[in-house]
N, C-alpha and C positions, 0 to 999 in steps of 0.2 A: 438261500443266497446270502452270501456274506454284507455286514455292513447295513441289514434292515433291522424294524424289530417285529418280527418275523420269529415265532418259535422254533425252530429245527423238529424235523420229523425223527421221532425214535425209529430205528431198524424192527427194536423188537418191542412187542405189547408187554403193558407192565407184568399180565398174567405169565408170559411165557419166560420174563424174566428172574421173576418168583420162583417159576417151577426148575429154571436153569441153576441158578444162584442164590446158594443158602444166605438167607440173611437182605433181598434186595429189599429194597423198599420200604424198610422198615418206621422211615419218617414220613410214610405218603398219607399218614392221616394226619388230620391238622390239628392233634389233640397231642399229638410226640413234638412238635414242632415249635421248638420255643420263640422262630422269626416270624411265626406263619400273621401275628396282626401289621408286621411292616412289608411283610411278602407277599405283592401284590402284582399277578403278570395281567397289566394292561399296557397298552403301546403307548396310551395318551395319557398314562401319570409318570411318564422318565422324563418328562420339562424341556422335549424335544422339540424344536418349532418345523419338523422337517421331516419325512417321510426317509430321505435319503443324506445324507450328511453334502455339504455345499463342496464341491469340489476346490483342489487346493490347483491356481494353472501351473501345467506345466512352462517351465522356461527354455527345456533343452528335452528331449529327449532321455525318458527315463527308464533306469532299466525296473522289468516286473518280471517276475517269478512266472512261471509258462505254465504254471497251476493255477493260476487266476484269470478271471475273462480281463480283468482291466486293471489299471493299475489304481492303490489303494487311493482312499479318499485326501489323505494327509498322507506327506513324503516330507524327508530331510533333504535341508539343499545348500546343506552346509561344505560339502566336500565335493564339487559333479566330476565323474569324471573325465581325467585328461593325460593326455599322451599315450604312450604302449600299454600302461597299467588299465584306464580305459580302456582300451580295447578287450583287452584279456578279459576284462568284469563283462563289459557287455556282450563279450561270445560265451559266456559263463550263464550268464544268464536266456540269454538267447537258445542254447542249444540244450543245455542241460535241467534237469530237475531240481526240484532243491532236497527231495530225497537219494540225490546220485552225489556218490562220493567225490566225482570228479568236478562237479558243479562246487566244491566248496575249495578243493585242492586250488583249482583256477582261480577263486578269489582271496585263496593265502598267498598264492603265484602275484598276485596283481598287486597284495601287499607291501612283499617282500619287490617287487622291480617301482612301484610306489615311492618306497624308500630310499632306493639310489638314485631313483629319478630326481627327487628335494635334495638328495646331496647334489648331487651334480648341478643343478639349477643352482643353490650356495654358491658356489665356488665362482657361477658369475655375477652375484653380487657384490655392493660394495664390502659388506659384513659377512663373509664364510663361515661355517658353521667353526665352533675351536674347537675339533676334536679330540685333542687332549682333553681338555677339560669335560667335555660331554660324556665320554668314557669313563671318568671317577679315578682315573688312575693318580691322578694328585694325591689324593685323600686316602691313599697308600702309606704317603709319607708325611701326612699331617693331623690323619684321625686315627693313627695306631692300627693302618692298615695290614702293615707286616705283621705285629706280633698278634693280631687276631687271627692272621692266616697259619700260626704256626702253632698257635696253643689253641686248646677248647677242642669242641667236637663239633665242627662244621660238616655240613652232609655235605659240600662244592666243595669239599678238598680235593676229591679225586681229576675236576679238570681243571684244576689251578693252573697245572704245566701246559694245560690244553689255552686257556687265557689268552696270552701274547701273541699267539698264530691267529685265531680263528680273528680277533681284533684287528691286527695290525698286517696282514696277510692281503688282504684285499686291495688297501691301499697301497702296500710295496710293489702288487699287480701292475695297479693302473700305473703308477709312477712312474715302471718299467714298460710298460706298456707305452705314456706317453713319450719320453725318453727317446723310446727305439723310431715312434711314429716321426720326432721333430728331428732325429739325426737324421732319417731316410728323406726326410722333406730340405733338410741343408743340402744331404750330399748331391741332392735332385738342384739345387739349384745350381749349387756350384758348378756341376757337369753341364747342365745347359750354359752357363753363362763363357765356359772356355769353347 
C-alpha cells in the first residue's frame, strides 16, 4: 500500500532473478556496498512520528487518479478547479486512467479552454490583459526583432509567415463575432420598438 513504511513485496525471488538476469544483484552482499553502514531498513529510524502521514483536509472536492483507493496525503490548492475547464479535468479524471491517452488529451483540452477562459474574465476587468504587449510583437521593433528574423539560422523561420494568423486570428473571430451578435441585438431592438 502506498504512503506506508511498509517494504513492497518483490514479484520475483532474488534467486529467480539471478537466474533470469545476468548481472542481478550483484550489490546484495553488504561487502559491495559502499552505503550499506548508513543503509538501514527499519520503519522506526526515518524520524517519522506517524505510522500514516497526517492527512492534508480537503476544502472542495478533489480530483484523484481512479488508480488510487484515496486521494494522496498532501494535494496543491493553489489553482481548484473552475468553470468549463473544471469540468473537463474532473471528467478526465473521473472517467479515465492516467495510463489512457485520452485522460491527458482532456487535461491539455482544459488547459488550452483554461486559457481563454482568464482572457475572457480580463476583459471584465478594470485592467485587460494588453495583448500587444503580451505577444512580444513590440520588441520586433525595438530589440532588432526584424533583422534577427531575416539573417542567421533560426529553426522558427519556416512559421514566421504562419505568426500573424495563428496570433491574431482568434481575436479578429471573436470581434467579429461580437460585432455581428451587437448589430443583431440593435436591429432587434429597433424593430420591436417601431
Amino acid at each position: 500500500m502506498p504512503y506506508t513504511a511498509d517494504k513492497p513485496k518483490l514479484a520475483e525471488s532474488s534467486d529467480e532473478l539471478r537466474a533470469r538476469i545476468p548481472g542481478w544483484g550483484v550489490d546484495l552482499d553488504p561487502k559491495d556496498r559502499p552505503s550499506v553502514p548508513k543503509e538501514q531498513f527499519d520503519p522506526n529510524l526515518n524520524g517519522a512520528h506517524w505510522e500514516f502521514p497526517e492527512r492534508q483536509p480537503e476544502k472542495w472536492p478533489r480530483e484523484r487518479s481512479i488508480e488510487h483507493k484515496f486521494l494522496t496525503p498532501v494535494f496543491g490548492t493553489s489553482c481548484p478547479p473552475k468553470g468549463l475547464s473544471g469540468v473537463i479535468r474532473r471528467y478526465s479524471y473521473r472517467r479515465y486512467s492516467e495510463g489512457r491517452a485520452a485522460h491527458w488529451l482532456l487535461l491539455l483540452a482544459a488547459d488550452r479552454v483554461d486559457a481563454a477562459e482568464s482572457t475572457v474574465a480580463s476583459f471584465l476587468t478594470r485592467r485587460p490583459d494588453n495583448l500587444v504587449a503580451e505577444t512580444g510583437v513590440l520588441s520586433e521593433f525595438t530589440r532588432h526583432g526584424l533583422s534577427s528574423r531575416l539573417r542567421g539560422k533560426r529553426v522558427d523561420r519556416v512559421h514566421h509567415p504562419l505568426d500573424p494568423f495563428i496570433v491574431t486570428a482568434p481575436w479578429v473571430l471573436a470581434g467579429g463575432t461580437a460585432y455581428l451578435v451587437l448589430r443583431g441585438l440593435a436591429r432587434r431592438g429597433r424593430s420591436s420598438t417601431r
